[in-house]
Backbone as CSV, one residue per row, in Angstrom:
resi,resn,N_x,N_y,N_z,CA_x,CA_y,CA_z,C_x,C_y,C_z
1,UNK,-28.462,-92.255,-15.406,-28.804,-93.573,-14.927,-30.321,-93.680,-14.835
2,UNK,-30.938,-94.692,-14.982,-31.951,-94.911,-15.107,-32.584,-96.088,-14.200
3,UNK,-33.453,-95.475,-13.359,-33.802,-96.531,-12.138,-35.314,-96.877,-12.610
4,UNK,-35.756,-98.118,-11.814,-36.708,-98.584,-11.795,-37.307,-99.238,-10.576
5,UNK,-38.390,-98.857,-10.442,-39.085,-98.888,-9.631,-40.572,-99.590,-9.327
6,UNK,-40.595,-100.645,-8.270,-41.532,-101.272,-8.249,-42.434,-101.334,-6.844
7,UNK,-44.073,-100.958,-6.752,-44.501,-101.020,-5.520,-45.283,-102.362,-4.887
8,UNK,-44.745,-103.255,-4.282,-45.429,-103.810,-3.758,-46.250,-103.872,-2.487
9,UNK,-46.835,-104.881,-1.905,-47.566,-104.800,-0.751,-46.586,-104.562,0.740
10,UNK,-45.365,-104.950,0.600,-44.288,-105.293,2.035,-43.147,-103.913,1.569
11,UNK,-43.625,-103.206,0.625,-42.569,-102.137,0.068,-42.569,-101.608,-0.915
12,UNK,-41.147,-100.889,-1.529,-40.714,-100.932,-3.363,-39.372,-101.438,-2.952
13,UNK,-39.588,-101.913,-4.155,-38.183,-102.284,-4.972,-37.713,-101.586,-5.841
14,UNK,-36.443,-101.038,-5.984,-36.095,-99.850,-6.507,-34.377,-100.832,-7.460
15,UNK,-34.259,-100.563,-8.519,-33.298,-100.869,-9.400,-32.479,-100.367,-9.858
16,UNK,-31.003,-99.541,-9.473,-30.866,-98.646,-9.865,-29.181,-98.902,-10.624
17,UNK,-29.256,-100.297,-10.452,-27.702,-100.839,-11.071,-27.764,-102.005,-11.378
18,UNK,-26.801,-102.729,-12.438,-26.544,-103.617,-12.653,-26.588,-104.826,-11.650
19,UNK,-26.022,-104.016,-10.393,-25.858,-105.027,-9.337,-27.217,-105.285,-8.361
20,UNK,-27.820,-104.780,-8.372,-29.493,-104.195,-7.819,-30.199,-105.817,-8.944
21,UNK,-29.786,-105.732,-9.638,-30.626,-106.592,-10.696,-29.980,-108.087,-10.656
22,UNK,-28.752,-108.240,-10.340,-28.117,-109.878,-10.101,-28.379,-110.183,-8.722
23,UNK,-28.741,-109.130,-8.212,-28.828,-109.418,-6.690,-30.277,-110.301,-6.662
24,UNK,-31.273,-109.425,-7.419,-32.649,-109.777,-7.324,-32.322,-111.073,-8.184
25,UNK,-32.284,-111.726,-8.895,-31.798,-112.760,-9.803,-31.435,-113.665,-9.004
26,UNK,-30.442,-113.457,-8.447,-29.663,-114.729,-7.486,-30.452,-114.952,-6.141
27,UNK,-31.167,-113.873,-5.726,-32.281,-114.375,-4.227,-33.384,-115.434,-4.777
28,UNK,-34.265,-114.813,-6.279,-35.327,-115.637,-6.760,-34.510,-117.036,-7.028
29,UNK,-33.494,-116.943,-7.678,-32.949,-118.339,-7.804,-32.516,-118.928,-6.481
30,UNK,-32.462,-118.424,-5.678,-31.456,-119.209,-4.440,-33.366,-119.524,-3.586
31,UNK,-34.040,-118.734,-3.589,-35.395,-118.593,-2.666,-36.148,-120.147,-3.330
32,UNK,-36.034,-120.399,-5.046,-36.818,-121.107,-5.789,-36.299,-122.215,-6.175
33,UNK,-34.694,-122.230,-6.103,-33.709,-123.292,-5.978,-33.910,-123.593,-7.818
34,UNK,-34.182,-122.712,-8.116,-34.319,-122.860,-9.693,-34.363,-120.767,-10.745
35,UNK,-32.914,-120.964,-12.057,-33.142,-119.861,-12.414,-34.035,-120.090,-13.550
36,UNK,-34.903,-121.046,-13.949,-35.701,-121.501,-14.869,-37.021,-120.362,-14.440
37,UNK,-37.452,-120.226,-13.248,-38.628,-119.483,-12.693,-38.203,-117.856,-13.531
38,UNK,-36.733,-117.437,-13.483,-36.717,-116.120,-13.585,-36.629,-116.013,-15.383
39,UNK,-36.912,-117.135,-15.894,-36.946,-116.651,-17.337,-38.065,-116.979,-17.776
40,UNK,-38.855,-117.926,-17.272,-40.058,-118.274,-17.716,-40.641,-117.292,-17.051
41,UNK,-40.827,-116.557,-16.271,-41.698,-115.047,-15.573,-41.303,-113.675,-16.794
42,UNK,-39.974,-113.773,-17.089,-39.822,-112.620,-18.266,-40.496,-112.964,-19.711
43,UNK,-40.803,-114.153,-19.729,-41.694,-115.145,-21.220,-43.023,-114.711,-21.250
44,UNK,-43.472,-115.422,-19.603,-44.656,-114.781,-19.996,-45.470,-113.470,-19.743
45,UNK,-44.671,-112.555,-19.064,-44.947,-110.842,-19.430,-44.672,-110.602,-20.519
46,UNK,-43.816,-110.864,-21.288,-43.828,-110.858,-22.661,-42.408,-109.434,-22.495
47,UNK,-41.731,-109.652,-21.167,-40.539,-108.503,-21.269,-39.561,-109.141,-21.687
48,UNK,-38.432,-108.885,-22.686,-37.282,-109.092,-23.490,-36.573,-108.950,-22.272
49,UNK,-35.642,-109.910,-22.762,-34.251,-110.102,-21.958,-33.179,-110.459,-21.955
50,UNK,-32.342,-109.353,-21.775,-30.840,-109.761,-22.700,-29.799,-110.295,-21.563
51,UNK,-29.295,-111.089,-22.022,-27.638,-111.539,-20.623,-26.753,-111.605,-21.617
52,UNK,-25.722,-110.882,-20.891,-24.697,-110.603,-21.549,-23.577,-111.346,-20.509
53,UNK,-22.269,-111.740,-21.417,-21.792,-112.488,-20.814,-20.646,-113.121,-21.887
54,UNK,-19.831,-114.389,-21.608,-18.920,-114.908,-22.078,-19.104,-116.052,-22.341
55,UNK,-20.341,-116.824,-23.099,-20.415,-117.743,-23.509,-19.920,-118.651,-24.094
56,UNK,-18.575,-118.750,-25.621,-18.522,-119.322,-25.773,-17.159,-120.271,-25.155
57,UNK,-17.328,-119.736,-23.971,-16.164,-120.520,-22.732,-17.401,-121.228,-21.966
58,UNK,-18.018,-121.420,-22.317,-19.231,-122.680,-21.592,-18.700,-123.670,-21.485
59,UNK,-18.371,-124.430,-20.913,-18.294,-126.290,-20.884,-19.373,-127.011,-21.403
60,UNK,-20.949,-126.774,-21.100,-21.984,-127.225,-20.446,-22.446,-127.520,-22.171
61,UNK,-22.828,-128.454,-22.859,-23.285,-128.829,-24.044,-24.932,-128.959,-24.209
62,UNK,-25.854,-129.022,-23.307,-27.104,-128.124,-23.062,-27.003,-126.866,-23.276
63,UNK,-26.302,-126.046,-21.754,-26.384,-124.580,-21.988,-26.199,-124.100,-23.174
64,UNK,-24.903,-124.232,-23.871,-25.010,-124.111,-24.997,-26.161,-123.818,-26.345
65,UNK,-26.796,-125.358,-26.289,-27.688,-125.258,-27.393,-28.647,-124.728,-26.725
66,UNK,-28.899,-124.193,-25.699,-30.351,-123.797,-24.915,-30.062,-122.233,-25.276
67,UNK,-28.526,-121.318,-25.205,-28.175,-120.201,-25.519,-29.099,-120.339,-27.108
68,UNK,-28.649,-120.844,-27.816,-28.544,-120.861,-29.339,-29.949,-120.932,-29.727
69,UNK,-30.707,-121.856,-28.997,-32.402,-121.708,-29.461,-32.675,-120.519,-29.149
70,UNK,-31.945,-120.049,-27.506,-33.047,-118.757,-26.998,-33.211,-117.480,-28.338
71,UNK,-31.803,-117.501,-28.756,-30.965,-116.486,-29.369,-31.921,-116.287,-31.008
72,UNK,-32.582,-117.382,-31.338,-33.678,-117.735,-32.643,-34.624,-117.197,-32.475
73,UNK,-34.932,-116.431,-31.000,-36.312,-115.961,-30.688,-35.708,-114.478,-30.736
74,UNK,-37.231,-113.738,-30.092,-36.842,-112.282,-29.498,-37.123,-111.763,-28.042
75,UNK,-37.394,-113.104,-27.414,-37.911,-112.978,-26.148,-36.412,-113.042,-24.773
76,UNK,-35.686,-113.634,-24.822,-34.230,-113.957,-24.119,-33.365,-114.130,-25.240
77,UNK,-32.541,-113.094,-25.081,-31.130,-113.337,-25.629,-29.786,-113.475,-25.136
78,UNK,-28.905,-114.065,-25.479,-27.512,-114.361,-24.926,-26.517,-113.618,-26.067
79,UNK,-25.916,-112.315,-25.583,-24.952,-111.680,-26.382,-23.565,-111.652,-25.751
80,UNK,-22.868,-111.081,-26.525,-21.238,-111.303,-26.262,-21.126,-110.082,-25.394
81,UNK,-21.858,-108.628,-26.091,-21.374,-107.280,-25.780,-22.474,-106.529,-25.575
82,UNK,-22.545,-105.427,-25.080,-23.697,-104.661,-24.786,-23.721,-104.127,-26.321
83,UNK,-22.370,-103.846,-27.253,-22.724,-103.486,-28.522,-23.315,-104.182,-29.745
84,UNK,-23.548,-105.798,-29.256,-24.262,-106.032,-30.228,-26.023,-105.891,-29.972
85,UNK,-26.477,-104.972,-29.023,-27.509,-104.847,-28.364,-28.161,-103.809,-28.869
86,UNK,-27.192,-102.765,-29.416,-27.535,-101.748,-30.079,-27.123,-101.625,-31.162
């Protein structure tokens, strides 16, 4: 397993699971009332970012085409499986 680790001024933040990482995800979104902040912050560090997930059970006809542009880049991606990742 592979943890990650971050020092700030009030602590670290330490990452050491899947769930460690939706947790942090869903506070910035719930703190910012927006998950737009947590992808535009991975854009412009310039860190890749994959979500994996079950997309094409979307309802949402935005989300959708917003998946499909991201997916044209190499900066955020939306995959089916962790195996099409590797």
């Amino acid at each position: 397993m592979e943890f990650i680790e971050h020092k700030t001024a009030k602590g670290t933040v330490v990452v050491s699971s899947e769930q460690d990482a939706l947790d942090i995800m869903a506070n910035i979104g719930y703190l910012y009332d927006s998950s737009k902040i947590i992808l535009q912050k991975f854009s412009n560090y310039r860190v890749q970012l994959v979500v994996i997930g079950d997309f094409p059970q979307l309802a949402s006809k935005s989300l959708k085409e917003f998946i499909l542009e991201s997916n044209k880049g190499l900066q955020v991606n939306f995959l089916s499986t962790i195996s099409e990742l590797l």
